[in-house]
C-alpha positions in Angstrom: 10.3 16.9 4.1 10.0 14.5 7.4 13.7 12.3 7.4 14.1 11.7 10.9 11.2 11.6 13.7 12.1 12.5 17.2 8.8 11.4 19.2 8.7 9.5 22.7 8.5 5.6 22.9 10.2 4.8 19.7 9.5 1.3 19.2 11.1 0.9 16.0 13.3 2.5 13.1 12.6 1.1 9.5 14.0 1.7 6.2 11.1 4.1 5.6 9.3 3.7 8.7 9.3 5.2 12.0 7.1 3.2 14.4 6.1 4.7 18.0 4.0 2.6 20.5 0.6 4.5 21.5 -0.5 2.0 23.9 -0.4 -1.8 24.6 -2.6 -2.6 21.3 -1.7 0.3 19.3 0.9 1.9 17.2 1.7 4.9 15.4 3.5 4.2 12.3 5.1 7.4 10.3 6.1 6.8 6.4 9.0 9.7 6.6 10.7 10.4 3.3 13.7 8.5 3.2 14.2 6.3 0.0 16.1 3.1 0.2 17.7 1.2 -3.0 19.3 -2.3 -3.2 18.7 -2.2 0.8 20.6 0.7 1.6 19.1 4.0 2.8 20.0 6.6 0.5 21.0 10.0 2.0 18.7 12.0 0.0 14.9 11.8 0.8 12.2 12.6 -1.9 9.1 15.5 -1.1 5.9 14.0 -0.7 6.7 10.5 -1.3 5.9 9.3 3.0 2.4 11.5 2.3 2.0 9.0 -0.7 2.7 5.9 0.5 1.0 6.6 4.1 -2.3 7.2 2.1 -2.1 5.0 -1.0 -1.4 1.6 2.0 -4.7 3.2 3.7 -6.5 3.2 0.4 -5.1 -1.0 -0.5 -5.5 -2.0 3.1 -9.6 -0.9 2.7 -9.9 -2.7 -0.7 -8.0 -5.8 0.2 -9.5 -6.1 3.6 -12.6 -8.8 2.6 -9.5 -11.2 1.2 -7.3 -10.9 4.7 -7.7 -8.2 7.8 -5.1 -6.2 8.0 -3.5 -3.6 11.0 -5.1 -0.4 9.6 -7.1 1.6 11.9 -7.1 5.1 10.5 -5.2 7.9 9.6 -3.4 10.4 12.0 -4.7 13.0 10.5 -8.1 11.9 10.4 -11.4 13.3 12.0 -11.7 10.0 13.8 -8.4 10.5 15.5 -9.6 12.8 18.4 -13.0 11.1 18.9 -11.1 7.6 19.2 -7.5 8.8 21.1 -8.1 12.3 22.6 -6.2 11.6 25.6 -3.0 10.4 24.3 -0.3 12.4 24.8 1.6 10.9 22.1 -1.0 11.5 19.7 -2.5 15.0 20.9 1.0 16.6 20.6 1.9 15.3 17.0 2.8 17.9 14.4 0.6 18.3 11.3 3.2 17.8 9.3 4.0 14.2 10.6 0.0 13.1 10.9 0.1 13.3 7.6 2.6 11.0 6.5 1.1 8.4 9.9 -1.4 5.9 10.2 -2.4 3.9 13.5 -2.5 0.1 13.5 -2.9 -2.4 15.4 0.1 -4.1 17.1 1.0 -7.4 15.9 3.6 -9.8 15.5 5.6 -9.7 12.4 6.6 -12.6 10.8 10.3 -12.5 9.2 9.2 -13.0 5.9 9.0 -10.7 3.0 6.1 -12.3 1.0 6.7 -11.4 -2.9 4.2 -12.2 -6.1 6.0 -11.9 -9.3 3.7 -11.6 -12.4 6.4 -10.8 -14.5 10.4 -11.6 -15.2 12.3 -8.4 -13.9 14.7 -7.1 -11.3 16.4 -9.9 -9.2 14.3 -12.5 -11.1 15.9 -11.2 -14.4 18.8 -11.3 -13.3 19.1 -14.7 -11.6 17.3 -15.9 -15.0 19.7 -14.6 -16.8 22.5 -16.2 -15.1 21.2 -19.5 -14.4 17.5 -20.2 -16.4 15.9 -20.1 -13.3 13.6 -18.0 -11.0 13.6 -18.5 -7.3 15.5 -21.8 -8.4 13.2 -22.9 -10.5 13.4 -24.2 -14.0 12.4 -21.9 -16.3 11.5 -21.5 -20.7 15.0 -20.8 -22.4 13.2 -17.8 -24.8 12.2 -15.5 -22.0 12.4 -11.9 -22.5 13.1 -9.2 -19.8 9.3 -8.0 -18.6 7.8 -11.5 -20.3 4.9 -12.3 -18.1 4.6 -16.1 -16.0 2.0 -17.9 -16.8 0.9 -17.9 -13.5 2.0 -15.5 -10.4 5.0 -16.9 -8.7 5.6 -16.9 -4.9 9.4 -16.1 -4.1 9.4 -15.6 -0.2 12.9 -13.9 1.4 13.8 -13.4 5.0 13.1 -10.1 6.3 17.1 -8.5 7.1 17.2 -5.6 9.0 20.7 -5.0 7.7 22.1 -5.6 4.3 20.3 -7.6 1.3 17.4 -9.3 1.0 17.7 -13.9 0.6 15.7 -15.8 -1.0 14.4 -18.5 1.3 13.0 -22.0 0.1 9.1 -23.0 0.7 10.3 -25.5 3.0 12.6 -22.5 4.9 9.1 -21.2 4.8 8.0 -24.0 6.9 10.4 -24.3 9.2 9.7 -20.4 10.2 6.2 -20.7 10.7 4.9 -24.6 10.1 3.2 -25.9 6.8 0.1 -24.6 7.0 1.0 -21.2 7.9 3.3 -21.3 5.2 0.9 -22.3 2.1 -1.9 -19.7 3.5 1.0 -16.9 3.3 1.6 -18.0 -0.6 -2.4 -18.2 -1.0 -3.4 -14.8 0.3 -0.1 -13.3 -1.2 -1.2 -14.2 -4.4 -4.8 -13.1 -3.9 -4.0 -9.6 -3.0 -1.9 -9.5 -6.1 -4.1 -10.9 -8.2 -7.3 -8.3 -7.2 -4.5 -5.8 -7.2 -3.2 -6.1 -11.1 -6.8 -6.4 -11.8 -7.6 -2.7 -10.4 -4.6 -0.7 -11.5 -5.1 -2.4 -14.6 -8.3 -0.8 -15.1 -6.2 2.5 -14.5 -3.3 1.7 -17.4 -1.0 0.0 -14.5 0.9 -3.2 -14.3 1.4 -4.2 -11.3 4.8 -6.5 -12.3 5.4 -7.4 -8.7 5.0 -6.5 -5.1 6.2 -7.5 -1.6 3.8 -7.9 1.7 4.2 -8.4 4.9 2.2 -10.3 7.3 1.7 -10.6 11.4 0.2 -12.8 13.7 -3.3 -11.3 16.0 -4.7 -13.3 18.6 -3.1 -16.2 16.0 -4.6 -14.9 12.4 -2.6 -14.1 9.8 -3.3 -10.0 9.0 -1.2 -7.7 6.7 0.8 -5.0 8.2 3.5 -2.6 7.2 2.3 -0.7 3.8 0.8 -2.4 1.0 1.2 -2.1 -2.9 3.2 1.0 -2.5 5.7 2.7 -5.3 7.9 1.2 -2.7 6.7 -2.4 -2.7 5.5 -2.9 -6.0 6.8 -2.1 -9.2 3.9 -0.1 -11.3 4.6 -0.2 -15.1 2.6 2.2 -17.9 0.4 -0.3 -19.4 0.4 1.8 -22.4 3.8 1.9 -22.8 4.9 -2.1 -21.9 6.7 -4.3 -23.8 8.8 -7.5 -23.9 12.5 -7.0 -24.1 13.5 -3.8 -22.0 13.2 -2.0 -19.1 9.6 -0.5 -19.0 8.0 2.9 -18.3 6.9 3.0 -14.6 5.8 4.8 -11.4 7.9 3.7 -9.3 11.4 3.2 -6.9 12.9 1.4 -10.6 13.7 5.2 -11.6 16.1 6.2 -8.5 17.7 2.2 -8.9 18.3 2.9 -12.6 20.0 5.8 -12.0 21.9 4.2 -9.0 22.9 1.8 -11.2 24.5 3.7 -14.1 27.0 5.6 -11.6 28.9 2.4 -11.0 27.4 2.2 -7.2 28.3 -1.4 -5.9 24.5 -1.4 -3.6 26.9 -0.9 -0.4 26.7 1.3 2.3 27.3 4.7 1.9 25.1 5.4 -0.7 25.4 8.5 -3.1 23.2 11.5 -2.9 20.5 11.9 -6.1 20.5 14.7 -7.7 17.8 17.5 -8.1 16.1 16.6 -10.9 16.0 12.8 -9.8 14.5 13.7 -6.7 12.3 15.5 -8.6 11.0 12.9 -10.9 10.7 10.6 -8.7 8.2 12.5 -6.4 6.5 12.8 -10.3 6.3 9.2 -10.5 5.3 8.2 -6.8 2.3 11.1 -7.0 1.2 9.9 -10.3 0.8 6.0 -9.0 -1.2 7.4 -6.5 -3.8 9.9 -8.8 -3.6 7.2 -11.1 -4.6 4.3 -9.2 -6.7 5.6 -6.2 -8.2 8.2 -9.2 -7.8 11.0 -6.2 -5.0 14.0 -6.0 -2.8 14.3 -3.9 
């Protein structure tokens, strides 16, 4: 189980991620397998779950790549690696263990905005519904039901905080970070990639309820980076098993929050530890997502 990375040239330490600079254009970025809830790192990682979500992003960022490019170049553990970056010492030295939780992308400049599609009322959105009738401030039916689906996908963009929650930020926020028209195609190809998304994992039995993405600027396009539609990002629910009106069956983070949730934990800093069979399940639930949706083992 990969927690902490120790590699030269650190660039930057994530959540989850552990991102190393290979050269001027390049970057090696390392899904270790540290969980966080509520925006806190827990102190307890979770066995395989970095080997799934390096792998399921590479399998989303090579279906979604005709809608927008994204910074996937391959995995570090792949045949192409020594062809492509032989020389490296960076990349010649890496343990096994860590090439295959790591991808390399290509360098680009992240824009501060976490970029969510909500398909259906749950989490924060439940929540905020439940307090005010509203979603992302807006207005919404007085009859909805925990898990009800929106009649059509709703953009609700937050700033990116490298500390501490998550805030939802306005469209016109939006604006004033990156201009209007950078703004509207950030909500356009957000909601494209979610909407091909829920279309394949629901060929598979999965929901996909909602999901967060993150984009960057290269050589001035918009491309996706970080991971994409991972157990991490995305809330999977068992089609088979939904319905209206209560916390749904799923394969994803929802598990470890729920638990989190029903210790009394106030979502700050420290965290508690998860028990063993928590852990356990959870590494159940992030494997399955992957077989399920990729229809591959891993």
């Amino acid at each position: 189980m990969i927690i902490n990375t120790n590699l030269p040239d650190i660039l930057h330490k994530g959540k989850v991620r552990d991102t190393y600079t290979v050269d001027d254009e390049t970057l090696l970025m390392i899904a270790t397998d540290r969980i966080s809830a509520f925006d806190v790192v827990l102190p307890t990682g979770i066995p395989r779950k970095g080997e799934v979500l390096n792998r399921i992003s590479a399998f989303w960022f090579e279906k979604t790549k005709n809608i927008v490019p994204n910074h996937f170049l391959c995995l570090a553990d792949s045949p192409d690696l020594k062809s492509n970056y032989g020389d490296n010492p960076l990349l010649t030295t890496l343990p096994s263990e860590i090439a295959g939780q790591a991808m390399i992308v290509r360098k680009a400049e992240r824009i501060d905005i976490e970029c969510i599609v909500r398909g259906y009322i749950t989490g924060q959105a439940w929540l905020e519904y439940q307090r005010n009738g509203t979603v992302w401030g807006l207005s919404m039916p007085s009859d909805m039901l925990e898990g009800t689906p929106f009649p059509e996908p709703l953009f609700t963009p937050t700033n990116k905080a490298e500390e501490g929650h998550d805030v939802n930020i306005t469209q016109d926020q939006v604006e004033d970070i990156v201009g209007k028209e950078l703004a509207k195609e950030l909500e356009v190809l957000s909601k494209q990639v979610y909407s091909f998304a829920d279309q394949h994992a629901r060929q598979r039995g999965i929901i996909l309820a909602d999901t967060k993405l993150e984009f960057g600027l290269l050589d001035g396009k918009l491309i996706l980076i970080d991971e994409l539609l991972t157990p991490d990002s995305s809330r999977f629910w068992n089609a088979e098993g939904y319905a209206p009106g209560k916390s749904q069956p799923n394969y994803d983070k929802q598990f470890v929050r729920d638990y989190l949730s029903h210790q009394g934990w106030n979502q700050e800093p420290p965290a508690p530890e998860l028990p063993d069979d928590v852990v356990k399940k959870t590494t159940q639930r992030y494997t399955e997502a992957y077989n399920l949706l990729t229809e591959e083992s891993i």
